[in-house]
N, C-alpha and C positions, 0 to 999 in steps of 0.2 A: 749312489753313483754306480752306474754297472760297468765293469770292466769287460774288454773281451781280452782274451788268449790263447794264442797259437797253440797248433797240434804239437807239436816241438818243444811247449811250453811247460814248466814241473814246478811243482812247489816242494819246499824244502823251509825247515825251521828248526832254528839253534838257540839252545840254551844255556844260561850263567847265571850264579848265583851273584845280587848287588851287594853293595857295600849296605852294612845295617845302618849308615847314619845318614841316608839320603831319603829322600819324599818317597820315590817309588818304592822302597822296602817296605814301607807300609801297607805300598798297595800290593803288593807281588814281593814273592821270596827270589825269585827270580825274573830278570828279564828274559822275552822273547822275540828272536829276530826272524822274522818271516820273508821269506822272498819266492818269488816268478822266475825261475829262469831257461832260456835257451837252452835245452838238452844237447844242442851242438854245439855252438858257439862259447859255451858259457856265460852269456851277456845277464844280469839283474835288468828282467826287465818292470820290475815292481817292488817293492818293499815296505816293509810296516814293525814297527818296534814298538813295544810296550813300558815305553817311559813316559812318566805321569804330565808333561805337561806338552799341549801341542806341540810350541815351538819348537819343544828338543825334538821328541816324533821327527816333525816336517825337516828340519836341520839333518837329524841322520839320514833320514829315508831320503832327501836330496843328494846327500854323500854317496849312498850305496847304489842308487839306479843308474845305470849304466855303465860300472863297475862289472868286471867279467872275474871268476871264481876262479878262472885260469891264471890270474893276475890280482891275485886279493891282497897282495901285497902294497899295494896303487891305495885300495881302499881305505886299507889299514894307516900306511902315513899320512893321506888327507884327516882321518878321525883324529890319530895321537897329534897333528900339527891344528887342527881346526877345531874340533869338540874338547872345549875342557869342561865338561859338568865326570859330574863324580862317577857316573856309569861307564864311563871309557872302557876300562878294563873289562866289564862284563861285556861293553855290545860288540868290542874285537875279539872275544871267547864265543861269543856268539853267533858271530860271523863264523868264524872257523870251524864251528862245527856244524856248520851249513855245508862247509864246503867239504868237510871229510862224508857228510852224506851224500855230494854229488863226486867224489871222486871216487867213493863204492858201488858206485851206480856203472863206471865204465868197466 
């Protein structure tokens, strides 16, 4: 599937180390959260995580797109109220340090 993206549009990707007793530590020592976003606005206008099973994948990266970096805070209690698999804590470390690279950007 090819995407397109505005001139306005940046990528940014944050990393966290997972818990050793879950699936994806197997496959990665860490998770990574990748996102698309509006260099103005701050808007998520994309996203993609590296958690070992689709569902979780599609479940976060539904959470996080359109979600604005301005307001990660939004993001953040959808996940701790809606995601309970074990990666929590790394993909909201991993958010957040998306967002300290677009807040070194301004």
């Amino acid at each position: 599937m090819h995407r397109t993206f505005g001139k306005n549009d940046i990528f940014l990707s944050g990393y966290a180390k997972l818990p050793s007793n879950i699936t994806a530590r197997k496959l990665y020592e860490e998770i990574a959260v990748c996102i698309v976003v509006d260099k103005k606005t701050g808007e998520i206008r994309d996203a993609e995580c590296t958690l070992s099973t689709m569902l979780g994948r599609e479940f976060v990266n539904d959470i996080i797109i359109g979600c604005n970096l301005r307001d990660l805070d939004r993001a953040n209690n959808i996940l701790e109220n809606n995601y309970h698999g074990s990666a929590q804590k790394a993909i909201i470390t991993a958010l957040k340090n998306c967002k300290k690279k677009f807040d070194a950007l301004d």
